[in-house]
ZAMARGU-4260 file (C-alpha; in steps of 0.2 Angstrom, whole numbers, plus 5000, padded with zeros to 4 digits):
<rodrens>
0) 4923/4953/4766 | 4934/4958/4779 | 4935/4979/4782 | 4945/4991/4792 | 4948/5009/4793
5) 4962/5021/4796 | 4964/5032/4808 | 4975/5048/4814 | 4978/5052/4831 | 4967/5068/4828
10) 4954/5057/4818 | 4951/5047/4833 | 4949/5062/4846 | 4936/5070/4835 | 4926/5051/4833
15) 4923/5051/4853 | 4922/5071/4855 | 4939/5073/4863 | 4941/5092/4865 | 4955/5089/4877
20) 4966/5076/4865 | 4961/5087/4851 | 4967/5102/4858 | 4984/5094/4864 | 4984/5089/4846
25) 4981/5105/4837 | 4997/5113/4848 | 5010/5101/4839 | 5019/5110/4826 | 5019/5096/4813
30) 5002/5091/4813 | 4991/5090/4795 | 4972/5092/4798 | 4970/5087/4780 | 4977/5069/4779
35) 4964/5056/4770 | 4960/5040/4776 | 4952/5026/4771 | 4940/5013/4774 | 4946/4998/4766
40) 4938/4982/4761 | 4954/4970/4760 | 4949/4962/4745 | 4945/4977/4734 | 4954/4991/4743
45) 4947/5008/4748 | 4928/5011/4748 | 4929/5028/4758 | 4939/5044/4762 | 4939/5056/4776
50) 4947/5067/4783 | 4946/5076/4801 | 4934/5088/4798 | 4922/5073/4788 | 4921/5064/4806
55) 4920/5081/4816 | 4906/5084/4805 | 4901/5063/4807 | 4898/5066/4824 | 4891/5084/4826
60) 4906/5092/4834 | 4902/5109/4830 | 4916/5115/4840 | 4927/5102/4834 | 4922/5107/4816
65) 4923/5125/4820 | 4941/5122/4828 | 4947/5114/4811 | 4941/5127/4799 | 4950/5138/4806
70) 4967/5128/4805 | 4962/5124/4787 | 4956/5108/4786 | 4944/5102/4772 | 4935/5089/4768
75) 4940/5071/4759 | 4932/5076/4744 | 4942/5093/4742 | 4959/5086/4743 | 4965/5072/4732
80) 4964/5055/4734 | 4979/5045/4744 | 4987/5033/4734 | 4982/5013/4735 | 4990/5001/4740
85) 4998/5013/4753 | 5018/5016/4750 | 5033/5007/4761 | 5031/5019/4777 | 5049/5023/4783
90) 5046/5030/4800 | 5049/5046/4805 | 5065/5054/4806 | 5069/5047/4824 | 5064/5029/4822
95) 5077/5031/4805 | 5090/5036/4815 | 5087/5024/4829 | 5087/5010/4815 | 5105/5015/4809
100) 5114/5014/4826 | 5124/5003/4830 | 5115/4986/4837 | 5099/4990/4829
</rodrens>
């Protein structure tokens, strides 16, 4: 069976260690330490969930994990499961815009 996982920006940092990226990350106002992904098998959906904290904690980053309490973030198991199959994204505010000028 064929898997894949997803990932965040700040999920991704804190798998390789990343203080640097992480802390770029954590100075953006809209950022969620608390959004769940998933491992998914593509023939029977998700199998896992994690969040930021969960791979911090994967890859003993104590001061990636220590950085994260304090901004709130939890684990996968604390928050609640994201929906399956995943909703029709529909981009963020500026890809919208861009999509309803004219010639797009």
């Amino acid at each position: 069976a064929i898997t894949s996982e997803e990932y965040t920006p700040l999920i991704a940092a804190c798998m390789i260690i990343n203080l640097k990226v992480a802390d770029v990350l954590f100075e953006h106002p809209a950022l969620d330490v608390n959004v769940v992904c998933a491992g998914v098998n593509q023939e029977f959906g998700p199998y896992k969930h994690f969040t930021a904290l969960d791979m911090a904690r994967l890859v003993k980053s104590h001061e990636l994990v220590k950085k994260l309490e304090a901004r709130g973030a939890k684990p996968a198991a604390a928050l609640p499961e994201p929906p399956w199959p995943r909703p029709e994204q529909e981009g963020t505010p500026e890809v919208t815009m861009a999509a309803a000028e004219p010639g797009h």
